[in-house]
ZAMARGU-4260 file (C-alpha; in steps of 0.2 Angstrom, whole numbers, plus 5000, padded with zeros to 4 digits):
<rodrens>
0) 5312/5200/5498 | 5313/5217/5490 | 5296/5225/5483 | 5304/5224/5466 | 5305/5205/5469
5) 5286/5205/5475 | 5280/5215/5457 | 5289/5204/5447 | 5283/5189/5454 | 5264/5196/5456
10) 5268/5201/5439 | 5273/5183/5431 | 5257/5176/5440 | 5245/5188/5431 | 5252/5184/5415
15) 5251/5164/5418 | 5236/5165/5423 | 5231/5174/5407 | 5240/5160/5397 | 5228/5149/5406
20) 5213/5159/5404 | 5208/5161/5423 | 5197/5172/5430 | 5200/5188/5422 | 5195/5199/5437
25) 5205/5190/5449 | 5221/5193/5434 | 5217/5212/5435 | 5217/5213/5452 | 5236/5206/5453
30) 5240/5214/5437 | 5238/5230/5448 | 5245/5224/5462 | 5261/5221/5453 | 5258/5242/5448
35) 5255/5247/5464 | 5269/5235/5474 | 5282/5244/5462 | 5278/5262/5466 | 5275/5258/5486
40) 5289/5272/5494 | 5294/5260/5507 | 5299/5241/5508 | 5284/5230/5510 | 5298/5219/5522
45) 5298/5231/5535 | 5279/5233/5536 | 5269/5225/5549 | 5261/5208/5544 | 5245/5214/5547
50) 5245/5231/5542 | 5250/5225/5521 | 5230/5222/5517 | 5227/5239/5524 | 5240/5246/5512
55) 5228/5256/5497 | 5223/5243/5483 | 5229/5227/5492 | 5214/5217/5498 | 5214/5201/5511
60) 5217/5190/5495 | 5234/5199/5489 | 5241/5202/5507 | 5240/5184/5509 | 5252/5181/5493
65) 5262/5195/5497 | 5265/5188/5515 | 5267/5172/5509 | 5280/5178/5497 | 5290/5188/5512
70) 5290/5173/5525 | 5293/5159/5512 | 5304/5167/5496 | 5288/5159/5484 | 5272/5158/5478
75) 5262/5142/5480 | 5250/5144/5468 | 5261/5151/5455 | 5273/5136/5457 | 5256/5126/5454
80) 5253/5137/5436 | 5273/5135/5431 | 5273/5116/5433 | 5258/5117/5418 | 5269/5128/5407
85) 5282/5125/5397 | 5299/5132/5400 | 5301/5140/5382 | 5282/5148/5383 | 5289/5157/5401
90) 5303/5163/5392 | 5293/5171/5377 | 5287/5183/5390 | 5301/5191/5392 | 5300/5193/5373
95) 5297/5214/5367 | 5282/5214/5359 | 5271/5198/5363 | 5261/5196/5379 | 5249/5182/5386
100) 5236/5184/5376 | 5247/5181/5358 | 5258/5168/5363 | 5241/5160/5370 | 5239/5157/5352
105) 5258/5153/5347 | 5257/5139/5361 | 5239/5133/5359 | 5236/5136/5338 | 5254/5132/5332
110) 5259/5120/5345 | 5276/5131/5347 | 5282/5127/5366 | 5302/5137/5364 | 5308/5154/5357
115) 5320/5144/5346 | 5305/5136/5337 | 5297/5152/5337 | 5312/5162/5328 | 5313/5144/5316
120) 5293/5149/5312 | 5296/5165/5309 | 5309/5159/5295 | 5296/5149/5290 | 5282/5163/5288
125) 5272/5154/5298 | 5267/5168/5309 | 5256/5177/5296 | 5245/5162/5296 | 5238/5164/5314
130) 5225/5173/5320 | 5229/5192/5327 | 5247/5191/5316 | 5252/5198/5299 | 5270/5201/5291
135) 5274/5215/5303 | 5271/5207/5319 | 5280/5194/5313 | 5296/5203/5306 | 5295/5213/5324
140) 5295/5196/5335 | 5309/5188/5323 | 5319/5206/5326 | 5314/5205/5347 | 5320/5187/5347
145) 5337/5190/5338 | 5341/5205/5352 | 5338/5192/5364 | 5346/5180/5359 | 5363/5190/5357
150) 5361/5198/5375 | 5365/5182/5385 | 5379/5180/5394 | 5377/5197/5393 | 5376/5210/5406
155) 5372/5229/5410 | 5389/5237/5420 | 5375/5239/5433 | 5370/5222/5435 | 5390/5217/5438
160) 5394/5231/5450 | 5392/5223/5465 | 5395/5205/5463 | 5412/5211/5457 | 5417/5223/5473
165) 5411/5210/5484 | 5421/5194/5473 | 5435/5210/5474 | 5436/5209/5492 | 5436/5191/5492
170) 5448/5188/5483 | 5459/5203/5492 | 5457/5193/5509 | 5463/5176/5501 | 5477/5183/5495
175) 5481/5189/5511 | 5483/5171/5516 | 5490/5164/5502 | 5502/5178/5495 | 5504/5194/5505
180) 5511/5204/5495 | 5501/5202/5480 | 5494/5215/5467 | 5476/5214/5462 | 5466/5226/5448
185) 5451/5223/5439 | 5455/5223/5419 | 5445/5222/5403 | 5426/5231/5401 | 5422/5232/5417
190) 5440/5243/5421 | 5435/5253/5407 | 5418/5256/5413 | 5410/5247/5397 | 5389/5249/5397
195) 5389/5230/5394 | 5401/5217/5401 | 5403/5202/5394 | 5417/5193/5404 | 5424/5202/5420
200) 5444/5199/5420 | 5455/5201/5436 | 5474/5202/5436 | 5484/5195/5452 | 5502/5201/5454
205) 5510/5187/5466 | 5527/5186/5475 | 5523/5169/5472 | 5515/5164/5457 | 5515/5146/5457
210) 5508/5145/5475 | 5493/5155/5469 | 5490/5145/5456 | 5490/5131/5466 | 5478/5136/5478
215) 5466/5144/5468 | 5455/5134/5461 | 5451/5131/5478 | 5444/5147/5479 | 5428/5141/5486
220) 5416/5156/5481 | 5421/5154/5462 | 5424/5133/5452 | 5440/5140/5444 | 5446/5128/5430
225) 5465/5132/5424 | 5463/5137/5403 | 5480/5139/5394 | 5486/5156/5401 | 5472/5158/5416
230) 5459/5152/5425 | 5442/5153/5419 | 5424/5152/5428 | 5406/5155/5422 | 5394/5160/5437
235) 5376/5152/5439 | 5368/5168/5432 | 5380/5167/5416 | 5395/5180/5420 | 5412/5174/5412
240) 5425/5175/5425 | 5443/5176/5418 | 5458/5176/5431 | 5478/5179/5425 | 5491/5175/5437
245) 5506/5185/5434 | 5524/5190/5444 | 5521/5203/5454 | 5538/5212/5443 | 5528/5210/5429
250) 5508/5215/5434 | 5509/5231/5427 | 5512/5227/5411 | 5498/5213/5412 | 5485/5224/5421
255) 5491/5237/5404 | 5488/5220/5390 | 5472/5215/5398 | 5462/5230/5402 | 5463/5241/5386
260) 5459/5233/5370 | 5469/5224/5358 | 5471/5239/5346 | 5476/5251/5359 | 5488/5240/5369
265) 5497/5233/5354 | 5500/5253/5348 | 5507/5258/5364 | 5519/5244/5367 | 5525/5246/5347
270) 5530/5263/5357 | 5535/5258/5374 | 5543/5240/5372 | 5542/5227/5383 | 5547/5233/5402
275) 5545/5228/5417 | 5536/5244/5422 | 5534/5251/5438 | 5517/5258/5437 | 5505/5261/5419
280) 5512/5281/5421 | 5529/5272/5415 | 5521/5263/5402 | 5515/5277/5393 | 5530/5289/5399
285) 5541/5277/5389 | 5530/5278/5374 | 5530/5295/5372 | 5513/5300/5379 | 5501/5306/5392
290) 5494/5295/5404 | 5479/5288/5397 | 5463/5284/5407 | 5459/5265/5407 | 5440/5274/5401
295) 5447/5279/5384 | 5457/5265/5380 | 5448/5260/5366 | 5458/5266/5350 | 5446/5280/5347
300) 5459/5296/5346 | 5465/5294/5362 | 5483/5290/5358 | 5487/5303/5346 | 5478/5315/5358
305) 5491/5310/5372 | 5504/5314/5356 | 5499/5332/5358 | 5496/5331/5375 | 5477/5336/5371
310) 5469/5323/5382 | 5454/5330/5392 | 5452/5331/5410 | 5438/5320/5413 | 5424/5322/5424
315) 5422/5315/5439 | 5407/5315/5449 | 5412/5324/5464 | 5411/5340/5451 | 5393/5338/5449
320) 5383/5353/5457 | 5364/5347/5453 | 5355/5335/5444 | 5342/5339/5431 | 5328/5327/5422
325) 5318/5321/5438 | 5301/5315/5440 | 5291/5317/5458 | 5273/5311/5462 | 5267/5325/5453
330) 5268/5311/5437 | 5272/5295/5439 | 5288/5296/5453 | 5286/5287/5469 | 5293/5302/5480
335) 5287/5318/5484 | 5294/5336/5476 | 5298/5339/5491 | 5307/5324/5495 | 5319/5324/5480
340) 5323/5341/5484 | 5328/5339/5501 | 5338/5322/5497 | 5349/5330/5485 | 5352/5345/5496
345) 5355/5336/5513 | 5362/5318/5506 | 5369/5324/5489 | 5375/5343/5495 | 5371/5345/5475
350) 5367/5364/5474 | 5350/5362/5465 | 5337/5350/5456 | 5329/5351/5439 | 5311/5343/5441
355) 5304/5338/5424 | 5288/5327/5426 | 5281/5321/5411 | 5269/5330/5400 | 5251/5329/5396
360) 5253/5316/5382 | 5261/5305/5394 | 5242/5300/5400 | 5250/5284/5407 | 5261/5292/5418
365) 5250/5307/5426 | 5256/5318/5415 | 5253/5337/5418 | 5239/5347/5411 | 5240/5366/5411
370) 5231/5368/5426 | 5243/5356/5435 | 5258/5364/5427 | 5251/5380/5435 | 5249/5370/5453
375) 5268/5361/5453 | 5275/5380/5452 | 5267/5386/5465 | 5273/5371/5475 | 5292/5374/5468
380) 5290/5394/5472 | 5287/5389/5491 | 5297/5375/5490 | 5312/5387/5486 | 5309/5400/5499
385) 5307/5387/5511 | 5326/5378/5506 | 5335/5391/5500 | 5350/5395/5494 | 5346/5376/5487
390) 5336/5381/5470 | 5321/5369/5459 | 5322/5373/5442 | 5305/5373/5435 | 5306/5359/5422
395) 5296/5346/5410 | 5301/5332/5399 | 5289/5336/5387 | 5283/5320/5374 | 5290/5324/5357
400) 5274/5322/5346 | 5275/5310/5330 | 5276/5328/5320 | 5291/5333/5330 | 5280/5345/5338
405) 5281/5348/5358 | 5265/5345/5368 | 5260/5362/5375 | 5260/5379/5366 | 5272/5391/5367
410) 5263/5403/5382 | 5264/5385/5392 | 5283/5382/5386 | 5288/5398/5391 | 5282/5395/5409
415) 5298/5381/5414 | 5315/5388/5417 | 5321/5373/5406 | 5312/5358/5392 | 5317/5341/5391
420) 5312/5335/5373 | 5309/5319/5373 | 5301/5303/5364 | 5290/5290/5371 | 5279/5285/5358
425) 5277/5279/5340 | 5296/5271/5341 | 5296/5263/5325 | 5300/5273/5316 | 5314/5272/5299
430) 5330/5284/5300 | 5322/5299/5289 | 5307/5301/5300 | 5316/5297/5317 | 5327/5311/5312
435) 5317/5321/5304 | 5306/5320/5322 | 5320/5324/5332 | 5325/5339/5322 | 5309/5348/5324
440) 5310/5346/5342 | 5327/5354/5342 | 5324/5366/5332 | 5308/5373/5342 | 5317/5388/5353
445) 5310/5382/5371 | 5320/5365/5370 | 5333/5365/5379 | 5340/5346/5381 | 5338/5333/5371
450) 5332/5318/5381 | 5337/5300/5379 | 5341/5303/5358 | 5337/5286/5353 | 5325/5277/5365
455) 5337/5262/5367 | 5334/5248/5383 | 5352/5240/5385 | 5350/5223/5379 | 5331/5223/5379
460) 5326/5236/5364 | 5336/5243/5351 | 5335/5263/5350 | 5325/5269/5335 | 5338/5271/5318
465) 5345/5292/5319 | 5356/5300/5310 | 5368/5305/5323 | 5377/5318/5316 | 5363/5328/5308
470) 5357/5329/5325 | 5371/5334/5331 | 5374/5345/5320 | 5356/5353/5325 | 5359/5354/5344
475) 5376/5364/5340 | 5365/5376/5327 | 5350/5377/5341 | 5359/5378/5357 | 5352/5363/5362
480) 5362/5353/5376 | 5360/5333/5375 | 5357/5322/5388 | 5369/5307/5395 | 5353/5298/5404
485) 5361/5289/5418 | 5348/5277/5419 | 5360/5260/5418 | 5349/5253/5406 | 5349/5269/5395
490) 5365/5275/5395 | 5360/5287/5382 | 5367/5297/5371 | 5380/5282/5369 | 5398/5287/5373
495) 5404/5284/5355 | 5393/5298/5350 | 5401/5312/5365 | 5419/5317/5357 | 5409/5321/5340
500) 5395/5331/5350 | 5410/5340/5358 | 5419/5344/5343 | 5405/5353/5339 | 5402/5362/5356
505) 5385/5354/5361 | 5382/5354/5380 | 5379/5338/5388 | 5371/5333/5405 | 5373/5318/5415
510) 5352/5316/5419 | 5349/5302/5432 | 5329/5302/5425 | 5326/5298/5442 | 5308/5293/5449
515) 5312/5289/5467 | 5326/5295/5479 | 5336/5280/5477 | 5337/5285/5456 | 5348/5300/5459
520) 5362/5286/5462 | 5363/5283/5445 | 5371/5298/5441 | 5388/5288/5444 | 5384/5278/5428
525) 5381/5292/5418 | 5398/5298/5425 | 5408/5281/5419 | 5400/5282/5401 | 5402/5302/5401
530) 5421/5298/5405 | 5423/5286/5391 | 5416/5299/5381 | 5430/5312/5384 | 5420/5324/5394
535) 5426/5337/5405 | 5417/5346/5419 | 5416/5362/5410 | 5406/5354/5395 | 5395/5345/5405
540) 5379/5356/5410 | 5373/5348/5428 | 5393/5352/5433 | 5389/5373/5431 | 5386/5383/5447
545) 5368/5388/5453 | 5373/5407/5447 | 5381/5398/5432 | 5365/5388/5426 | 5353/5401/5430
550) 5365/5412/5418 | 5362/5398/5407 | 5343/5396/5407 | 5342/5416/5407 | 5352/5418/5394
555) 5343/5404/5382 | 5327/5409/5386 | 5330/5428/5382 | 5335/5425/5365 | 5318/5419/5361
560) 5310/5435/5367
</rodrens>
């Protein structure tokens, strides 16, 4: 069982026991448990038994649950406090905006026991009536409940990944017995590297189609069922599994039909015809075009770029040269500085790293004072003697105030080789102040990316309402590079907004946000999205040179002098 596992868990219990109104000292202490089982820096399963209640802030009491959790894969006494619950008051807390001690009172006051009767009360105005609840809390939970409820069946790219390589390889090795010489290619979102996937589609090519489709319902790690032109599956967590059998002569053009969408494949084929094709190349050759990048299949301007032959050479992520947008233990990371340094220079051979640990606003997260700003580069100027040529940047993500302001004044500002702008607070907010928040930040002269523009959580929060181009618009005027945060479940600035941003010669940079080691692996996210976006190594930031960023910051920060 993975530490995540073991937070969540301790999590869950702290929150049911709040529902039941138990001891509220003993729900803190788990409370915190779950805080500081998260951040632990190594995996509690590899610990010694009897060393976990030695571990800082984990007492006798919590080691025993822990253990239990490693050595059984549960929790007795939160299997005790699930069987007193209702199913649909679990389910509410996993709802934005509503803890315990709230849907205490939905459960208890208004005898509502499932997120369907609470979105039905909400209808109903009923909300307002309760104790603790008025018109806005309601309209928020009825808002919340509606995001939910269109997220399932729905999944984060992330969360697919490796259920797909591994039902990939599967697949590939039954095939081997049953046809082969067959083709096989994923199709659909998850071949154009879609943020959310919502069915994962195979193609087979077979030398012998009917034998395939014979056998594989068969298929014992999927319950195929034969629809009218596939087969078709849904997993236990809720992933839509489509599977199209095809002649080998003619998987090309089926592999083309089913991975770009409907828009774009119907206007090549009104160029190209009907085949057989050899390869995709051919399918596009014959229609007059450029090879288009199954990314960018998505009838943006893709095709009347290929036309002109205007298509850009995307990214990839071997052009990477450092990764900018890190947090170490200096705020809240769960690695040293010196540790995220030395990972991306000995296991990433990246040629530099951007620390940006959070601000002091950011109280809940450690953030830096002066006088700890002061500290971290002192640490960052031994640090660079002691790994060069490899270079940390001195950075900040600092909290874009409800103003728009920065949180530290201009003689602090002018301290960091770079400024991350970012919001964390105050994030309802309408269109006109949103904007009008974000374009103070940009326009103050020691910003120098914008981070995560919007705010979103992939299927869990909505970002706060912009007005995308007029802050685009204002990172081309101000210099201001924005961020493509890798994290899978931000994935923000979204691709739809990248070929308008580079239109306009704004910068962008793949930031992983990373707070541990392990964190700098999402740069390969940021890379998929940046590619549906129609970047090129050349505009994106983090793909410069060490000399060539240093030029970079230099150069930004001397026009302000």
């Amino acid at each position: 069982m993975e530490n995540k596992t073991i937070a969540r868990t301790l999590r869950l219990l702290s929150q049911l026991m709040e529902l039941h109104e138990e001891n509220p000292f003993k729900i803190k202490s788990i409370a915190n448990a779950y805080f500081k089982v998260d951040k632990l820096p190594f995996a509690l399963k590899d610990k010694p038994i009897e060393d976990i209640d030695k571990i800082d802030g984990i007492g006798k009491g919590l080691a025993a649950k822990i253990i239990e959790l490693l050595q059984t894969g549960e929790l007795k006494e939160l299997n005790e406090i699930i069987q007193q619950t209702p199913e649909g008051i679990i389910e509410m807390l996993g709802i934005k905006g509503i803890g315990p001690k709230k849907i205490l009172i939905i459960w208890r006051d208004l005898s509502i026991e499932s997120i369907g009767e609470l979105y039905y009360a909400c209808n109903e105005n009923r909300l307002i009536e309760a104790k603790g609840f008025g018109l806005k809390t309601q309209e928020e939970i009825k808002k919340a409940i509606e995001f939910k409820l269109a997220a399932n069946g729905r999944f984060l790219y992330a969360q697919v990944e490796g259920f797909a390589n591994n039902l990939y390889d599967e697949i590939s090795r039954w095939l081997i017995k049953v046809d082969n010489h067959s083709a096989l290619g994923f199709a659909g979102q998850y071949r154009r590297s879609c943020e959310i996937i919502d069915e994962l589609e195979i193609v087979i090519g077979a030398e012998h189609p009917e034998k395939v489709e014979f056998e594989l319902p068969e298929f014992e790690p999927l319950s195929l069922i034969a629809a009218e032109n596939s087969f078709i599956t849904t997993t236990e967590a809720g992933l839509r599994i489509k599977i199209f059998v095809v002649n080998k002569v003619d998987f090309y053009l089926e592999w083309f039909k089913q991975t770009g969408n409907t828009e774009h494949v119907q206007k090549v084929l009104a160029l190209a015809g009907d085949g057989p094709f050899s390869n995709e190349e051919e399918i596009y050759s014959k229609a007059g075009l450029a090879f288009i990048e199954p990314e960018l299949r998505e009838d943006f301007d893709e095709i009347e770029l290929a036309k002109e032959n205007k298509l850009p050479t995307l990214i990839q992520y071997e052009d990477l040269k450092g990764s900018l947008h890190n947090h170490s233990t200096w705020s809240d990371g769960v690695h040293t500085l010196e540790q995220m340094a030395v990972y991306c220079k000995d296991e990433l051979n990246l040629e530099y790293l951007g620390i940006c640990d959070h601000s002091k606003t950011a109280v809940y997260a450690k953030g830096l004072n002066e006088q700890r700003v002061f500290g971290q580069h002192q640490e960052i100027d031994e640090l660079n003697k002691k790994l060069f040529p490899f270079k940390i940047f001195k950075g900040i993500e600092s909290d874009i105030l409800s103003d728009g302001a920065l949180d530290y004044s201009d003689d602090i500002l002018k301290t960091f080789d770079f400024v991350v702008a970012s919001v964390h607070s105050n994030l309802r907010m309408d269109e006109a102040k949103a904007t009008a928040r974000l374009l103070k930040a940009i326009e103050n002269p020691y910003t120098t990316i914008l981070g995560h523009p919007t705010g979103r959580l992939l299927l869990s929060r909505a970002g706060y309402p912009i007005d995308y181009k007029k802050i685009i618009d204002a990172c081309a005027a101000n210099n201001v590079v924005i961020e493509i945060n890798a994290n899978p479940l931000r994935l923000d600035l979204d691709w739809r907004w990248h070929r308008y941003a580079l239109e306009k010669g704004v910068l962008l940079s793949v930031n992983p946000d990373a707070h541990r080691t392990e964190g700098f692996n999402d740069m390969k996210y940021g890379i998929l999205v940046a590619r549906k976006g129609g970047l090129s190594a050349d505009k994106c930031l983090n793909a410069f040179s060490l000399d060539e960023i240093t030029s970079y910051f230099k150069t930004k920060k001397d026009r302000i002098i």
